[in-house]
N, C-alpha and C positions, 0 to 999 in steps of 0.2 A: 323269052329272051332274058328277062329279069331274072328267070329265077336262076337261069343258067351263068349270068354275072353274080350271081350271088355266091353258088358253088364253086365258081373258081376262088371268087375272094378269100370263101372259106379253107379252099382247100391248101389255099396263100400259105396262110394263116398255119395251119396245123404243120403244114413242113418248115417252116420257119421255127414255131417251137420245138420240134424235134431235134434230137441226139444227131447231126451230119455224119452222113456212110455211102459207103459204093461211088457211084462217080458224082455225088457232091463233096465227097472229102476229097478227090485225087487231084484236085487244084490245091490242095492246101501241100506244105512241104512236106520230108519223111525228116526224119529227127535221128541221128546219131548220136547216142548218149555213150560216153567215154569216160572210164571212172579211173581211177587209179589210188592205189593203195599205200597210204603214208610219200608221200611226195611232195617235199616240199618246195623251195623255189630253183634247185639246182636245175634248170634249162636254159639253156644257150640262150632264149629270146627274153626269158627274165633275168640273166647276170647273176644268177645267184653263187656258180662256180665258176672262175675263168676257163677248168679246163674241160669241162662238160660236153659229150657230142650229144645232142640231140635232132637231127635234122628236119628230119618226118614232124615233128611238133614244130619245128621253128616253122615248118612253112606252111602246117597250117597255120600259126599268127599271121602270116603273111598272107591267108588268105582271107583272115578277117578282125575281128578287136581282140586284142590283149588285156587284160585286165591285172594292168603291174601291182593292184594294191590290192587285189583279193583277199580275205580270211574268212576259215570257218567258224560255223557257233557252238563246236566245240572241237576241243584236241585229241578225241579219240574215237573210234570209227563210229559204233553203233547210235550214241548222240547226234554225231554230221550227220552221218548218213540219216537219219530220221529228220534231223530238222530240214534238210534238202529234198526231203522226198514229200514234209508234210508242209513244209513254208511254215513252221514252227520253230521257235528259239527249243532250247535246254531248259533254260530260265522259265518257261510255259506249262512245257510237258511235266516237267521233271526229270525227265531223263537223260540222267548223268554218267551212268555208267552202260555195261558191258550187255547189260538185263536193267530193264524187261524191253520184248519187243512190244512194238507200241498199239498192235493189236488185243493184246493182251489187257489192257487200260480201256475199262468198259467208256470210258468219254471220247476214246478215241476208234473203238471197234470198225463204226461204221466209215470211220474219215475219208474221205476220196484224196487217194493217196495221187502223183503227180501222174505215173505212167495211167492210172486207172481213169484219168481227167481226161486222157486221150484216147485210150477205149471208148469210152461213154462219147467220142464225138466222131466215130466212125475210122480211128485208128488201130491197126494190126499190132500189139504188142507182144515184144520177145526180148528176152533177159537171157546171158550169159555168164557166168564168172561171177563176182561180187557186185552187188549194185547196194543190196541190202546188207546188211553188217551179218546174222543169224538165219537169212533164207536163202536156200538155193534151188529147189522147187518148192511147186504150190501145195498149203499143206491140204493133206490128203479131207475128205469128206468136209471140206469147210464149209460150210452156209454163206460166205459171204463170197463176193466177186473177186475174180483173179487176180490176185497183183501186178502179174502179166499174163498173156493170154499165152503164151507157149514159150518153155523155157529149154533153153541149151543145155550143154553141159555145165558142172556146178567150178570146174575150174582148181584151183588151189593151190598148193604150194608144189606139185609134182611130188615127185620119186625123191627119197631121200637121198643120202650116203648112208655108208655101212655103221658109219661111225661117226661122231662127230667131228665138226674141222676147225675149229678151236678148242682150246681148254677148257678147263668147267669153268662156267662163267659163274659170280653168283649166284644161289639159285636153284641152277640148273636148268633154267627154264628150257624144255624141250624146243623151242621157238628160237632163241636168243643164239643164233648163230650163224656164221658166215665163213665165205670162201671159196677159192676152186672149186666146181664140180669136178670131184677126182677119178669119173669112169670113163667120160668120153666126152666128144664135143659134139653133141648132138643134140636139139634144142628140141627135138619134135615132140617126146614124153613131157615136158613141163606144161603144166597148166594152162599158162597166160599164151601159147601157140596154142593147143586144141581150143580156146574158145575162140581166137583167132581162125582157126579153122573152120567153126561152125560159122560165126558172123560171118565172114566173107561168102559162103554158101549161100544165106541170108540174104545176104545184101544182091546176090547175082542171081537169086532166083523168086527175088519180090515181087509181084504181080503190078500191072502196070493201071491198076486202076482201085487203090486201094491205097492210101500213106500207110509209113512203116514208123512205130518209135521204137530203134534197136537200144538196147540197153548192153556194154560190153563194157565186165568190170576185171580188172588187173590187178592181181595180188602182188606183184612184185612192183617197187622194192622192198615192201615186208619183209620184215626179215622170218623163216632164216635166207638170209641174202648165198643163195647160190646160183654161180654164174658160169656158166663154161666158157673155156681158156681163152676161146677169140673177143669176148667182151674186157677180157680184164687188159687184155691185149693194147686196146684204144689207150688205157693210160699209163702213165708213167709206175715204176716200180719207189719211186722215191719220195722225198718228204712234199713235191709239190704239191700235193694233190691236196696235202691237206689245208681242212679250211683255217680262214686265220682268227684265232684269238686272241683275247688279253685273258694272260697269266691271274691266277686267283681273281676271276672276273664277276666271283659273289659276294666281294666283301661290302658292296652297296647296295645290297639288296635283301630285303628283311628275311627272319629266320621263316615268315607266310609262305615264301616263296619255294620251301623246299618241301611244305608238307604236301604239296600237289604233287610233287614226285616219292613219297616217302616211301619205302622199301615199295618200290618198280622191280621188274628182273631183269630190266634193260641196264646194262652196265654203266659206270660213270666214267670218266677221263679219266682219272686216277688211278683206275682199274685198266683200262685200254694204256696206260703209259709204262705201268708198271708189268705188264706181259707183252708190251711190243705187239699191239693188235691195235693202235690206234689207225695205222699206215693201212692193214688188212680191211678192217671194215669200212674204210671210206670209199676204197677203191671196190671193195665189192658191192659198195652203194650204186659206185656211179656205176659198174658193168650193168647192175639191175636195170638201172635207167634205160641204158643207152640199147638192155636188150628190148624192153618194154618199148621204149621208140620206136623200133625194127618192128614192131609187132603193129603197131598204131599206122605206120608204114605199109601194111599190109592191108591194114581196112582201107585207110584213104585211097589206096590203087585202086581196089576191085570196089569201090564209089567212082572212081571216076571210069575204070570198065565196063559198070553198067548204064555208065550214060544220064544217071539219076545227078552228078553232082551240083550240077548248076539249080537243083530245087530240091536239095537236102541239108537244112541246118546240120551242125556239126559242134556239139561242145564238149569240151574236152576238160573234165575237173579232179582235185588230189580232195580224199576226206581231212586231210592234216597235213602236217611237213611233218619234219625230224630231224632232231640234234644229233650232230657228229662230232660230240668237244664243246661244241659251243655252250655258254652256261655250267660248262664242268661235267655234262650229262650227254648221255647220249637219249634217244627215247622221242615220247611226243608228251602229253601232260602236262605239258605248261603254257602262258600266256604270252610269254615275246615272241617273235615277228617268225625265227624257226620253227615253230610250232605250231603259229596259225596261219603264217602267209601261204597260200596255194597257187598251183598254175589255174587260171579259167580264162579259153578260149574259146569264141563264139565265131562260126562262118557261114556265114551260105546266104540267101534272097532276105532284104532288109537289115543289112551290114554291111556297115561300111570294109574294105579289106585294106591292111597294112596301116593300121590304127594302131595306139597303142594309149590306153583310159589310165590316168593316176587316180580317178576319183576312187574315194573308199566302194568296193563291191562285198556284197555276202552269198555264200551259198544260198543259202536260202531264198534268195534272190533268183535263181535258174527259173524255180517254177511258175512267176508270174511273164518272167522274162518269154519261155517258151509259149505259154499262154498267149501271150500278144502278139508274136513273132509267128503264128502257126493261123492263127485268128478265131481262136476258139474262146467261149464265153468266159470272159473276167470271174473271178470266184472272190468272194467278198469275207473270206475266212482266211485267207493267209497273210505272216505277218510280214514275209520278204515286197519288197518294192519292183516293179520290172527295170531293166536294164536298156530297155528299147532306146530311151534317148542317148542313152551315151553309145549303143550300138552303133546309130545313125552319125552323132557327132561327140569326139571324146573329149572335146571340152564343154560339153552341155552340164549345167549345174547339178549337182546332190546335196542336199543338205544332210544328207544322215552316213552318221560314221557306219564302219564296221564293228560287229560287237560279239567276242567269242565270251563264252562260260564254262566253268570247267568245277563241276559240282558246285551246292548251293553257295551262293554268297559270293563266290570269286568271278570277277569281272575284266577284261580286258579291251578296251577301247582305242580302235585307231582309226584316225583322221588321216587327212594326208600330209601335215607336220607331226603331230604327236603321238604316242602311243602311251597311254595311260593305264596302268591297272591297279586294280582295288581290294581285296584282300579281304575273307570273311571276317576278318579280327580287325580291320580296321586299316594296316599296313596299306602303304604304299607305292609305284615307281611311276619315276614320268620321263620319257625319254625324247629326244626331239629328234624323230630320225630322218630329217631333212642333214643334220648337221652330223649327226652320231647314226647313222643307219646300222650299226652293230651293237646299240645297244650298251654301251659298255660304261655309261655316264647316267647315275641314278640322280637326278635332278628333283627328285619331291617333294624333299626340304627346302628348293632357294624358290620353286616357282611354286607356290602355295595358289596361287590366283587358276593357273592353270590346272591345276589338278580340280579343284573347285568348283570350275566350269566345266570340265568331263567330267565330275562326280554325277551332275545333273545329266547325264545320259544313260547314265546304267539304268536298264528297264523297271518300271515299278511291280511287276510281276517277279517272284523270284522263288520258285517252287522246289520243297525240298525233294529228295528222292522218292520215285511213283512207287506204289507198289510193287513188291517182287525184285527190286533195287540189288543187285550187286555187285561181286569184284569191286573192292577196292575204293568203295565208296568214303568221301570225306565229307564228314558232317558236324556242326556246332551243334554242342549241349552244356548252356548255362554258357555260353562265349569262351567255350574251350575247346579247340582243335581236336576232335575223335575220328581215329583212321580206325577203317574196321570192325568199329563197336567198342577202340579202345582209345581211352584218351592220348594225348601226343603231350606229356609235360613238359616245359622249360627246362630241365633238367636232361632230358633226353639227348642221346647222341645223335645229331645229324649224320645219316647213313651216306659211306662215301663207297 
């Protein structure tokens, strides 16, 4: 009989330390992971445009926390997206730019990436559309473990036009354009529907004894922003829609400030003013949105068709925003609040719903978050914090800001009065967007005390670019601004 209570003890024991699968994981939730590409606060539940439709997203808020003060750790995809996927800052890795993928960095080969944290504990993983900035399946012969376990279609920007629909923008960039789709109104060929199409298949034929973490990532509204007639429809043809500025809104802000953007191909105001394209491109932002909504619309149905919704978290995140005018620029690449504030919404079993969290949140923040929330073993390598308590109650305390980077040395810090950033040359801005939430009042010369005190948050880690680094990389050599391997002189023309 003893020995018999011994073998069960043991046997205790050995499925306790085991990877949970089969029907010890199907008490745990399925996971709806919701990406979207360049999006920044323009939705109806965030305020960010008055005339915005978004509905589908509003009510998911509605059905769980908000998180009105989100930002990324950094302003351009492949950075986010890595620091979100690895609960690593920019400032860590080093990866700053476009390249390299972070498999490729022998320190990080083997990392257990977030979706691969839920394989390993008896979760069915599938990726759709963009989730990773450079992968859209798994690369062929690899040696290492899947990054998801079965992949959809890879998604994209769809079918072109024949021709472009604006003028030559600087450039040229083949990307850098927007406008009617001029051949029909017909949304089923675009990208962001077929991987809607696959996910919802997904989601209606997941096996009932087995959690699911879907991955469904959204290129639009990337640009090029093309939108068929019935989106552009929702809004007005005239100057409402655009957003509101102040006129020459750089002259308070150091010349640091521009070398994050320095020859972009993404167009400036200047340029959108003086071709009468500033009214076109905003309104084929928002059609992007409001179609991408409709799309999101479409998973949440067939989630609650299957009957899975009451035990399938649901989060919903942008890698960056994006300027439309605001700052004189259009683009992402930079550190005020267009550029790094995001939508992230969180629903489903252990949330609270019709919440709405001002505390500072970061991406990178998801993956402890879902960790906690799914009830899978804590990982003691990543640098994001979970989310759990403000999930539960959104005035539960955070001490720690949010903190985007954006190539070595440049810092951006926000609290939920201040936003602070730092400048590899030393530059300044400090905004107080409880009072100035537009940013428009550079305050770093009267409030020296407060700058001071957010100086001491910037992370002490601060990693120049990884190997294999490129696109567009800005980097200090001897405390002098070098874009691309060339220096940036004081003499130089700021590119308008």
């Amino acid at each position: 009989m003893r020995m018999i209570v011994r073998l069960a003890v043991l046997l205790c024991v050995a499925l306790v330390s085991q990877p949970v699968s089969g029907q010890d994981a199907v008490r745990r939730p399925n996971v709806l992971f919701i990406a979207i590409d360049d999006q920044n606060d323009w939705i109806g539940c965030l305020g960010g445009h008055p005339l915005v439709k978004t509905p589908h997203i509003d009510a998911l808020a509605a059905r769980g926390t908000l998180f009105t003060n989100a930002h990324c750790q950094a302003p351009l995809c492949n950075p986010s997206r890595t620091s979100l996927m690895l609960s690593l800052r920019p400032s860590t890795t080093g990866i700053h730019g476009l390249e390299p993928w972070f498999r490729q960095l022998p320190e990080y080969r083997d990392r257990v990436a977030l979706p691969q944290h839920f394989a390993q504990h008896g979760y069915h993983t599938l990726s759709t559309g963009k989730l990773y900035h450079s992968l859209r399946q798994e690369p062929k012969n690899s040696p290492l473990p899947p990054e998801f376990q079965e992949w959809g279609p890879a998604g994209g920007f769809g079918p072109k036009p024949p021709q472009r629909l604006t003028p030559d923008t600087p450039g040229k960039h083949p990307l850098v354009d927007w406008g009617v789709w001029p051949l029909d109104n017909d949304d089923s060929t675009k990208g962001d529907t077929v991987i809607t199409d696959w996910a919802v298949k997904q989601i209606g034929n997941a096996p009932a004894d087995q959690p699911y973490f879907l991955g469904v990532g959204y290129f639009l509204p990337h640009v090029p922003c093309y939108a068929t007639q019935k989106w552009f429809d929702l809004y007005p043809d005239d100057d409402s829609v655009l957003p509101l500025i102040q006129a020459h809104d750089r002259t308070d802000t150091p010349r640091s400030s521009c070398y994050l953007h320095w020859q972009l191909p993404e167009v400036r105001l200047k340029w959108l003013q003086q071709h009468n394209q500033w009214r076109n491109i905003t309104r084929s932002y928002l059609a992007c949105t409001s179609f991408v909504d409709s799309q999101i619309g479409r998973l949440l149905a067939a989630l609650d068709e299957s009957g899975q919704s009451s035990n399938t978290i649901v989060v919903l995140w942008s890698d960056h925003g994006w300027h439309l005018g605001e700052k004189e620029i259009t683009g992402k690449n930079t550190l005020w609040d267009r550029s790094t504030r995001v939508p992230l919404i969180i629903a489903g079993p252990g949330v609270t719903a019709a919440q709405k969290c001002s505390r500072p949140a970061e991406l990178l923040d998801i993956y402890p978050t879902l960790v906690e929330l799914c009830g899978l073993p804590a990982r003691s390598d990543l640098e994001g914090v979970s989310l759990a308590p403000q999930l539960r109650d959104a005035t539960a305390p955070r001490d720690r800001p949010a903190i985007t980077s954006h190539n070595q040395g440049n810092f951006g810090i926000r609290t939920e009065q201040w936003r602070y950033i730092r400048y590899v040359d030393g530059a300044e801005e400090l905004y107080d967007m409880q009072a100035d939430p537009k940013e428009w009042k550079n305050l770093a010369a009267s409030r020296l005390d407060v700058c001071q005190e957010l100086f001491k948050l910037i992370p002490a880690r601060n990693a120049g670019p990884a190997a294999g680094s490129a696109h567009r990389i800005l980097t200090v050599y001897d405390n002098q601004p070098v874009w691309e391997g060339k220096p940036i002189r004081p003499e130089d023309e700021i590119p308008e």
